[in-house]
N, C-alpha and C positions, 0 to 999 in steps of 0.2 A: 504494500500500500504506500502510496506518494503521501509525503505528510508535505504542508507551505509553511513559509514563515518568512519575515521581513529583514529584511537586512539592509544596511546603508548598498548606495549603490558604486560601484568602482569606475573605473575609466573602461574596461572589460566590457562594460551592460552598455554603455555609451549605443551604439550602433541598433540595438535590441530593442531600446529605451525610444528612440526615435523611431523606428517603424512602427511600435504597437502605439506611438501619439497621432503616426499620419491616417494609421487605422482608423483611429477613434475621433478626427477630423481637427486635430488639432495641427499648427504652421509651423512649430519651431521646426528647426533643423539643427545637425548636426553641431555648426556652429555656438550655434545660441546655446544648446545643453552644454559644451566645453566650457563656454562663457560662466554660466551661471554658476555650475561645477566647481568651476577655477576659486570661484568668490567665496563658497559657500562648499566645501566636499561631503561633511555633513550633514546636508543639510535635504540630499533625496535619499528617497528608500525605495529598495522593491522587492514583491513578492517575486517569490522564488522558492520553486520544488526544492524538495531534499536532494535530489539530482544535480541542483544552480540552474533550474531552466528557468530562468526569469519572465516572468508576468506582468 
């Protein structure tokens, strides 16, 4: 069984983090999450299987 849980997100999720935003009709791009990242590392999170498939 897959269990989820949240965890800060990395530079790794980066590219992952942005398709599942164009998904769901949101503009940033790539650029933008580096940006805000850079400022702020702690400051996103994502769910992610016990696997690390991110969510």
């Amino acid at each position: 069984m897959t269990s989820e849980i949240v965890r800060c997100m990395t530079w790794d999720d980066v590219p992952q983090v942005v398709e599942i935003w164009k998904d769901t009709g949101l503009a940033e791009g790539t650029h933008t999450v580096h940006t805000f990242f850079r400022f702020d590392p702690d400051g996103f999170y994502v769910m992610a299987t016990d696997t690390d498939d991110t969510r």
